[in-house]
C-alpha positions in Angstrom: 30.7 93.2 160.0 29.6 89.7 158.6 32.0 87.4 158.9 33.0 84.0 156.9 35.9 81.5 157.6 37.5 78.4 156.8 37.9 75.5 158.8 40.5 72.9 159.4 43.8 71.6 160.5 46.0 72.6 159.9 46.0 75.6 158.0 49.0 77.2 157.1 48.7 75.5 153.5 45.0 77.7 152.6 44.5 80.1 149.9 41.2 80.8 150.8 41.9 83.7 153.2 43.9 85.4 150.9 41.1 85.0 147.8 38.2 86.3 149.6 40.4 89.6 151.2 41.8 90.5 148.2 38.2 89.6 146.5 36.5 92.4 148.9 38.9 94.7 148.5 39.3 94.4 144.5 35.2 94.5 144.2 34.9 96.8 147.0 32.6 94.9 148.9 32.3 96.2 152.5 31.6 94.7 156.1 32.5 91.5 154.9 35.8 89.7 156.4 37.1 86.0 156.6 39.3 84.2 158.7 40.7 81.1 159.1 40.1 79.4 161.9 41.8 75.9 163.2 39.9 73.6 164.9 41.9 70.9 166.3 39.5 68.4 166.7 36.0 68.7 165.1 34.0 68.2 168.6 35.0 71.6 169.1 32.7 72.9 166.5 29.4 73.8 168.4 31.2 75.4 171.0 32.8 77.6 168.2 29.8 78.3 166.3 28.7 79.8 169.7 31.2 82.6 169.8 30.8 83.5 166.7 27.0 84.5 166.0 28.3 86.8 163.6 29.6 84.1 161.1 27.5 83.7 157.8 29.3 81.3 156.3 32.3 78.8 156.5 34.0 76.8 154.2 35.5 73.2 154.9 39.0 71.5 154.5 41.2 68.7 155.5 40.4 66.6 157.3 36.6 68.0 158.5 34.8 67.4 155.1 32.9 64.5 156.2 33.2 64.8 159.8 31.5 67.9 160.1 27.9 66.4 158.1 27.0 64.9 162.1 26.0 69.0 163.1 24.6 69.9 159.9 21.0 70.0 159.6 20.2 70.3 156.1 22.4 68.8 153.3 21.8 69.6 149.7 21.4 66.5 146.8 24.9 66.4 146.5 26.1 66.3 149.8 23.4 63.9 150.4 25.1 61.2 147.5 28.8 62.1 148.2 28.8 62.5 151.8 31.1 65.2 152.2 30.6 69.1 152.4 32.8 71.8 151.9 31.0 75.1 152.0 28.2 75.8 154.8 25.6 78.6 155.2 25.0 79.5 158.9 21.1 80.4 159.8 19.2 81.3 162.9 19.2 77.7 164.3 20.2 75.9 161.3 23.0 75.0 159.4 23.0 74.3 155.7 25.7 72.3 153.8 26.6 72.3 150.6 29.4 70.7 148.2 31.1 73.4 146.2 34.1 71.5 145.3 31.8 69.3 142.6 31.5 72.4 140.4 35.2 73.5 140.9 36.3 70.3 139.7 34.4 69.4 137.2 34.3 73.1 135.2 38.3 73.3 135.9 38.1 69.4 134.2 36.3 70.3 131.1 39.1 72.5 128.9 41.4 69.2 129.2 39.4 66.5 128.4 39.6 64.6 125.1 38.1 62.1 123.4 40.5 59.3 124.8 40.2 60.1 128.2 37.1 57.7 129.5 39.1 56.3 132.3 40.3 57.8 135.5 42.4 56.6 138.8 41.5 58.6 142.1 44.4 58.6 144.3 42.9 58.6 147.7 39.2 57.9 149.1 39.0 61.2 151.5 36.4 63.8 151.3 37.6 65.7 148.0 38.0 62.6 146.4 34.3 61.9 146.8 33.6 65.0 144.8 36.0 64.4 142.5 33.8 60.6 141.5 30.4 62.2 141.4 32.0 64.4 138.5 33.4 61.2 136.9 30.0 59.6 137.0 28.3 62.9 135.6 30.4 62.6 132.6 30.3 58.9 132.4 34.2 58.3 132.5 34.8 54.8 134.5 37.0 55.0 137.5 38.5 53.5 140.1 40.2 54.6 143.6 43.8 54.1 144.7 44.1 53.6 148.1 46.6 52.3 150.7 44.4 50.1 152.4 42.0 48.7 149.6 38.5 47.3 151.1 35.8 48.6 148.6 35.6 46.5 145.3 36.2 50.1 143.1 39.6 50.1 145.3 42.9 49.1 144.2 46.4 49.3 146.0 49.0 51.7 145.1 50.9 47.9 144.7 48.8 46.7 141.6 49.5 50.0 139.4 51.0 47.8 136.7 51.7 49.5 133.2 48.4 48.0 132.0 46.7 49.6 134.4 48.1 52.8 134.2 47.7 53.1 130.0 44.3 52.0 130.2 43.4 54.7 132.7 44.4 57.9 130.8 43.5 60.5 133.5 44.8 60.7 137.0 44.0 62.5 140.0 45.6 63.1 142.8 43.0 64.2 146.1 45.4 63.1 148.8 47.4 66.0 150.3 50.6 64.6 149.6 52.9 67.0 147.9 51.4 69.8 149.7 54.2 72.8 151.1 53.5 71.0 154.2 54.5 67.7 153.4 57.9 68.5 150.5 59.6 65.3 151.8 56.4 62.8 150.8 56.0 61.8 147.6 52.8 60.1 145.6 53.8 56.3 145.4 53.3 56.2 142.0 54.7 54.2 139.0 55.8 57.4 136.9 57.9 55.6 134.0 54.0 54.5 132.3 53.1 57.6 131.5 52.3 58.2 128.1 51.9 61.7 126.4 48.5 61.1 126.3 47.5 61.0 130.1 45.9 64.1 131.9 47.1 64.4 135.2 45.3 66.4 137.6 46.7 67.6 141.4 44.1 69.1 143.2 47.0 70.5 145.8 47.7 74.2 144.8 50.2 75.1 146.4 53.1 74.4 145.4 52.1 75.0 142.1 53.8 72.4 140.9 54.2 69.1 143.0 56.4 66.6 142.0 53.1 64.5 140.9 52.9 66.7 138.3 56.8 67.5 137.6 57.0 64.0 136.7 53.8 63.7 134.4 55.1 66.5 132.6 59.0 64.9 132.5 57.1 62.4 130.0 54.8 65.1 128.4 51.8 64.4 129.8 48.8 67.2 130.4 49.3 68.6 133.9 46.6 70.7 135.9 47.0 72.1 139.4 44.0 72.7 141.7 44.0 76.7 141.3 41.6 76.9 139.2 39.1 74.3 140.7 40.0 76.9 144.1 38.7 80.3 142.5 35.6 78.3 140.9 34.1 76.8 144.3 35.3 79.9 146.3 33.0 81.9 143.9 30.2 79.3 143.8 30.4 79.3 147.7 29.8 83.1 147.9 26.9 82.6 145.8 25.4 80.3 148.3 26.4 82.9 151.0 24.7 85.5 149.3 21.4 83.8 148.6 22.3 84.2 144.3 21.2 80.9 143.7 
């Protein structure tokens, strides 16, 4: 039995379990099974790759992304510019990380974009929100990062979203986990009553479905897209890796 996994913590909030079972079972694909496993604090990791010799393959979450690049041995061209992994191959005495979450994003991106929409926010500066930029630059559309604590001159505070800002920026992405199932009572600190019908707002949190990021883009009609789709895309892209189809 080959075995894959995600890790992370916490992770009550993951699909990814769920997509890959039902995955084998719909495709019949046999001797394969994936598990979630929580890792409370990443300096755990070697110690768990050694109980598992069985594992091919693991995908990465919150809050390991980055973290996790200090045990990896061989990093692919985009992990090497973004700094931040989310899918690794396990080999006799090496480990292989790649960034799955780039082509999630950008080919879940593509259906929505128009011609107005050549500037973005990125709320948050975590590991997704790294992939989430190298997609931006790929496609040439000029962004900037929201963060709480600003340090970096493509940083701005959550305090300077005035209504210029926002109209001149006509997509925005949320990559923090605020909103998540886990977190119902938080909410994205954002200046909603700017919106225009015009702006594409994208939540990369799937579940709920529907955060209230997004409930109150579409309130003022804007495009809304949850991270669902961007999910299936790098989960397939990741078992491509695992299965040597590239």
């Amino acid at each position: 039995m080959k075995k894959l996994g995600l890790i992370g913590y916490p992770l009550t909030h993951s699909f990814s379990k769920k997509y890959f079972t039902e995955k084998f079972n719909n495709e019949n694909i046999k001797n394969w099974e994936y598990l979630n496993f929580e890792l409370k604090n990443i300096d755990e990791f070697m110690d768990f790759i050694s109980k598992y010799p069985e594992l091919t393959g693991l995908n990465i979450t919150i809050p390991y992304k980055e973290k996790i690049l200090k045990y990896v041995d061989w990093q692919d061209a985009v992990v090497k510019e973004i700094g931040a992994t989310n899918t690794l191959k396990l080999l006799p005495n090496k480990i292989k990380a790649y960034n799955t979450d780039v082509y999630g994003f950008e080919e879940s991106l593509k259906p929505y974009l128009k011609s107005h929409h050549h500037k973005a926010l990125i709320l948050g500066t975590g590991g997704a929100s790294k992939a989430v930029s190298y997609v931006l630059k790929k496609m040439e559309i000029s962004h900037k990062y929201v963060s709480r604590n600003p340090k970096k001159e493509d940083e701005i505070g959550y305090k300077d979203l005035k209504k210029e800002i926002i109209e001149n920026h006509q997509i925005i992405i949320n990559t923090t986990p605020v909103g998540t199932y886990l977190f119902p009572e938080k909410k994205v600190n954002f200046p909603y009553d700017f919106i225009q019908h015009t702006h594409l707002f994208y939540d990369l949190i799937y579940n709920p479905s529907k955060t209230d990021f997004l409930k109150e883009a579409e309130k003022r009609n804007a495009t809304i897209v949850n991270g669902l789709k961007m999910l299936h895309l790098q989960a397939e892209k990741s078992w491509e890796i695992w299965n040597d189809k590239n």
